[in-house]
N, C-alpha and C positions, 0 to 999 in steps of 0.2 A: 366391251364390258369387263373383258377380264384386265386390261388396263389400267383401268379403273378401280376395283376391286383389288389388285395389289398392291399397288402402290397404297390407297387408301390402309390396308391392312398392316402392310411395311412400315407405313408413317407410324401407327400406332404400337410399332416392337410388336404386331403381332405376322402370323405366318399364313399363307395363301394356297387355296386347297382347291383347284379348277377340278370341275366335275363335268363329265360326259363321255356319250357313247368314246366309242374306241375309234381314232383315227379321225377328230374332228381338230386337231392342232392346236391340244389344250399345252404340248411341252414347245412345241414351235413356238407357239404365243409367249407365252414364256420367257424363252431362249432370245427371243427378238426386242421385247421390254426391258431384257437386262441391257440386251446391244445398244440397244437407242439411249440409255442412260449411262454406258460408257462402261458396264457391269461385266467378272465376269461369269456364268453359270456354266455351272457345275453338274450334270446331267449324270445319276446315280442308278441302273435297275432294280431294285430290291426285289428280293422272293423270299421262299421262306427257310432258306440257307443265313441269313444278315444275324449278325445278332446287335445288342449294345453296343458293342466294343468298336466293332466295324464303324456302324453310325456314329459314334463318339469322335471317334479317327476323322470321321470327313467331317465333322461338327468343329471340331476343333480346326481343321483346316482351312472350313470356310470363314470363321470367327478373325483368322489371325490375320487373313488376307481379303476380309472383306469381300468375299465374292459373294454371288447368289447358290442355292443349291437347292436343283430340280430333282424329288424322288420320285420316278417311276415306277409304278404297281405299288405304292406303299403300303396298298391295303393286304399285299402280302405276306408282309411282314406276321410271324407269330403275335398273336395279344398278351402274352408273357414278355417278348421284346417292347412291345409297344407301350408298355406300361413307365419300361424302365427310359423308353426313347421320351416319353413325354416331360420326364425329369429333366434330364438332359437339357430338351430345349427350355423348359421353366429356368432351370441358370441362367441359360443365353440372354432369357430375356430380360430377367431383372438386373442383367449386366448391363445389359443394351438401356435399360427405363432408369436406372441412378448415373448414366451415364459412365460408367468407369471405363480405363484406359487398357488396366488388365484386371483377370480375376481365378478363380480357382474354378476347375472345370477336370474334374476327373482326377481330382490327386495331383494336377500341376498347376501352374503359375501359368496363364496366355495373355497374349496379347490381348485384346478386340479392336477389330475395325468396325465402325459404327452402321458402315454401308451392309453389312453383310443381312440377308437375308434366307428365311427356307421357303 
């Protein structure tokens, strides 16, 4: 199901959020989806140390080189950072939905690979 539900999500420029107890192999799952499509992810722990900037940094990393990028505990993350992180990926995505090659993402000029996903 989760297969399924990613990709499905993916396809639409949007981002994929597996939910369940703890140690049922929602980032394995994951990890394995990216592999069999040839991806690579990016497996990130977040707490409540991360801020913007942090996530910005692997946002943009994963953007340039098209990887996937799995955040663990992200519900940790402060709701102050979370506000600003939701911004963020709104870029990503209407970079990704008009198609461009590169775009402005934090004060710079990046790449985008099309493939990348969160």
């Amino acid at each position: 199901r989760i297969y399924l539900k990613l990709t499905q999500a993916l396809s639409m420029y949007l981002e994929g959020a597996p939910a369940g107890p703890a140690g049922t192999g929602k980032t394995e799952t994951t990890k394995d989806l990216a592999k069999a499509l040839g991806l690579l992810c990016v497996v990130t722990n977040c707490g409540e140390g991360m801020d913007y900037k942090a996530v910005g940094k692997i946002f943009s990393g994963l953007a340039q080189c098209g990887a996937w990028g799995c955040f663990d505990e992200f519900n940790r993350i402060d709701a102050s950072v979370l506000s600003v992180i939701s911004s963020q990926i709104q870029t990503i995505r209407n970079a990704l939905i008009h198609q461009l090659t590169t775009f402005q993402f934090e004060g710079q000029e990046i790449s985008l690979d099309s493939r990348m996903g969160i």
